[in-house]
C-alpha positions as CSV (number, residue, x, y, z in Angstrom):
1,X,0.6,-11.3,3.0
2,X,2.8,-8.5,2.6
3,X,5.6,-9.8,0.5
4,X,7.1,-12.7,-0.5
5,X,8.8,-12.9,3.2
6,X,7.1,-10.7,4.9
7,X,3.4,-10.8,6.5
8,X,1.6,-9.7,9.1
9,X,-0.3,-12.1,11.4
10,X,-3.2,-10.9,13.8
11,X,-4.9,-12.1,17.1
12,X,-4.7,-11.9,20.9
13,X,-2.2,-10.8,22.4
14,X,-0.8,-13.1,24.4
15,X,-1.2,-15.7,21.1
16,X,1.4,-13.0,19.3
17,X,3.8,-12.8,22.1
18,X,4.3,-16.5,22.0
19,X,4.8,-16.5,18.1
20,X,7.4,-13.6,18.3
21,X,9.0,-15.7,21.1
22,X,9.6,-18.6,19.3
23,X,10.2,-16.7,16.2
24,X,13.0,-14.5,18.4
25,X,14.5,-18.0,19.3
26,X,14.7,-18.9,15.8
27,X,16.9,-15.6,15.2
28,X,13.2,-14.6,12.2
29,X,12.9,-10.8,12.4
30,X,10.3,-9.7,13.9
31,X,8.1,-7.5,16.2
32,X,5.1,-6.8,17.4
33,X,2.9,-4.1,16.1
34,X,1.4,-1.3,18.5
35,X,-2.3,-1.6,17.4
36,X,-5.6,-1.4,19.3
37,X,-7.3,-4.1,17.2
38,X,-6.5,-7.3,15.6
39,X,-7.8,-6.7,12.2
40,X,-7.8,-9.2,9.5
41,X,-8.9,-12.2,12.4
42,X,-11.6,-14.0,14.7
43,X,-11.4,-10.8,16.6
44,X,-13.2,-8.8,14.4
45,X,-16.2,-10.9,14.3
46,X,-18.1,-9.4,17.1
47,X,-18.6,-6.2,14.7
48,X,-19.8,-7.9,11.9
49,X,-23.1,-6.6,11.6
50,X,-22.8,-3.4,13.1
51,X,-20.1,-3.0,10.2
52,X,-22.4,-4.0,7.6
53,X,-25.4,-3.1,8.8
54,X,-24.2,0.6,8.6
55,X,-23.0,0.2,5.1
56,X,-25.5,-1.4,3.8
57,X,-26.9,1.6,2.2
58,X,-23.5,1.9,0.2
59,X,-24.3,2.2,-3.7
60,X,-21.5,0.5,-5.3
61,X,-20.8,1.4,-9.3
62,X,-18.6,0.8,-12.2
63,X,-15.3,1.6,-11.7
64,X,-13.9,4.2,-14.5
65,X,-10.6,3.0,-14.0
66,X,-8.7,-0.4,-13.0
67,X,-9.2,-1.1,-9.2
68,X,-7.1,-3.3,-7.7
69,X,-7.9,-4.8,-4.2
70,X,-5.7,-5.7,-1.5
71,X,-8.8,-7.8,-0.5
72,X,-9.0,-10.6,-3.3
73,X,-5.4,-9.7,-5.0
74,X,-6.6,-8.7,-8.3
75,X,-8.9,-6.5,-10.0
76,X,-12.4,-5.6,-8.5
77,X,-15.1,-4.1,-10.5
78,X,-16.5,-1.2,-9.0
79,X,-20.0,-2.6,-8.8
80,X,-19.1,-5.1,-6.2
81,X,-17.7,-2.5,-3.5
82,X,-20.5,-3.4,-1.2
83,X,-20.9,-3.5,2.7
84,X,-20.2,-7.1,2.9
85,X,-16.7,-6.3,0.5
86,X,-15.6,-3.3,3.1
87,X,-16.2,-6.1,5.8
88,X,-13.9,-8.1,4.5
89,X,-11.0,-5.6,3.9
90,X,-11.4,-5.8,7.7
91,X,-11.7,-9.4,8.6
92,X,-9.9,-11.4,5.8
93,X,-6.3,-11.9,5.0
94,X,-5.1,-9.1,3.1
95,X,-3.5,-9.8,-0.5
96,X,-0.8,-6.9,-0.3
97,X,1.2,-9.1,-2.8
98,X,-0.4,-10.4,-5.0
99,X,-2.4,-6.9,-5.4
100,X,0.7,-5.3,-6.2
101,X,2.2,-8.0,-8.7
102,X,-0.9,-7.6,-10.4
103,X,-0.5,-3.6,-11.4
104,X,3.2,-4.3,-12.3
105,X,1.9,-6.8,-14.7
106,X,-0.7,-4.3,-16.0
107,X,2.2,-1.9,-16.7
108,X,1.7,0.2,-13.4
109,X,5.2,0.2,-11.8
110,X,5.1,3.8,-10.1
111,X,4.0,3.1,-6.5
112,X,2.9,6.4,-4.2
113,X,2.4,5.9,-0.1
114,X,0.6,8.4,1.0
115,X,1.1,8.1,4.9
116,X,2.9,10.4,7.0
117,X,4.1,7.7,8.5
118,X,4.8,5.0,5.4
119,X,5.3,1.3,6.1
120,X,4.5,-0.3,2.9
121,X,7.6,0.8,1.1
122,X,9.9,-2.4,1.3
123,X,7.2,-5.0,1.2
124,X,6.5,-2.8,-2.5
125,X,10.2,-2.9,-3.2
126,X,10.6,-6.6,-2.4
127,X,7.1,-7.7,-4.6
128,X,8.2,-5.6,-7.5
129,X,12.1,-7.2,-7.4
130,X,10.6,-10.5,-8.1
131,X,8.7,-8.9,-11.1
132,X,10.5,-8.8,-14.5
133,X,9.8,-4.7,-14.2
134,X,11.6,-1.4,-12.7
135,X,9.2,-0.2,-10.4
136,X,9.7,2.6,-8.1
137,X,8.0,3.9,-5.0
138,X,7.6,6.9,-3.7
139,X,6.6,8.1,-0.1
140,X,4.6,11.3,0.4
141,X,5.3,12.2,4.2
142,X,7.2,11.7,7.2
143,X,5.6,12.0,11.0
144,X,6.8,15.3,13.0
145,X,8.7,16.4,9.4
146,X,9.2,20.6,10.2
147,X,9.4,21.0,6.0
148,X,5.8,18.8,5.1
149,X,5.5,21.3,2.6
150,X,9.0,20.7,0.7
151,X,7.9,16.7,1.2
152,X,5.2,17.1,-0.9
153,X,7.0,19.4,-3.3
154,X,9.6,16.5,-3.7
155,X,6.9,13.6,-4.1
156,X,5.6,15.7,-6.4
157,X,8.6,15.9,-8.6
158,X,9.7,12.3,-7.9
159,X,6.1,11.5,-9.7
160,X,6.7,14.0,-12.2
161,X,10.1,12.3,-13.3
162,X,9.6,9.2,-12.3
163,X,7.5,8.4,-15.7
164,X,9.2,6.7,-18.4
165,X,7.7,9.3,-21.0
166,X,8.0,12.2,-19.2
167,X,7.8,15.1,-22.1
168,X,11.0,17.6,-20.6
169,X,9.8,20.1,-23.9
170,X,5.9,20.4,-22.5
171,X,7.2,20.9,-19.0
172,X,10.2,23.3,-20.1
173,X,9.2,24.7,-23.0
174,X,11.5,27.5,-23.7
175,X,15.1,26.1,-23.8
176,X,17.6,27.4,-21.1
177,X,20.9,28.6,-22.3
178,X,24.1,26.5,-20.9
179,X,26.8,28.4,-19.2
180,X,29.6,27.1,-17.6
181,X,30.1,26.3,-14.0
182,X,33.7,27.6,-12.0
């Protein structure tokens, strides 16, 4: 569940091509995804225990910090980070939404993708616009971009500015002189 209206369903193939027809005759946006699994369904079952059989030696601890989980919706502690919790981030429905309502509500409302080929940016948009906050997000990358290096540059100053206490005297702290432009 991506958004509010918007979410991602999983499965065979043919199963989703019937859906998006139906859907297409119904004028509903949408398309299918170019993926080589079916994540989040019955399909993933079959590697179940090789999954957790090779994490089982994961030692899960205490968060330091508030970790949110796009596998139950809310906050996680740390401790419960386990092999059978990474199987479900693969198997269950993900909780996009309700993930990201819960940090706006916690006073986060700066959102980062760091993809270089972001995809998460409207369904952030449209979950913070039901929220009584300003939120913002901010992509990182963009495939086959020839200036990658200037990206980051600019995320870096969209983060930078993009707080609501940004201290301009810390990060300039010599004032500049004004002069007038022609």
């Amino acid at each position: 569940i991506n958004a509010s209206d918007s979410v991602t369903i999983s499965g065979s193939k043919d199963a989703i091509r019937s859906i998006i027809e139906v859907l297409q005759e119904q004028a509903v946006s949408c398309r299918e995804l170019d993926l080589d699994y079916a994540f989040h369904s019955k399909v993933m079952d079959d590697i179940e225990q090789y999954i957790t059989a090779n994490l089982s030696d994961l030692e899960p601890r205490p968060a330091k910090i508030n970790f949110v989980s796009a596998v139950t919706g809310s906050s996680c502690d740390g401790v419960k980070l386990d092999a059978g919790y990474w199987w479900r981030n693969i198997r269950d429905t993900v909780q996009f939404e309700s993930a990201i309502a819960e940090l706006a509500e916690t006073g986060i409302h700066t959102f980062i993708e760091i993809s270089s080929h972001p995809v998460l940016q409207s369904y952030l948009r449209d979950t913070l616009k039901s929220k009584p906050v300003q939120g913002r997000t901010i992509r990182t990358l963009r495939r086959n971009d020839p200036d990658e290096y200037l990206s980051l540059q600019a995320t870096a100053f969209k983060v930078l500015f993009s707080q609501e206490n940004t201290q301009m005297d810390k990060l300039f702290p010599v004032p500049g002189r004004l002069v007038s432009l022609p």
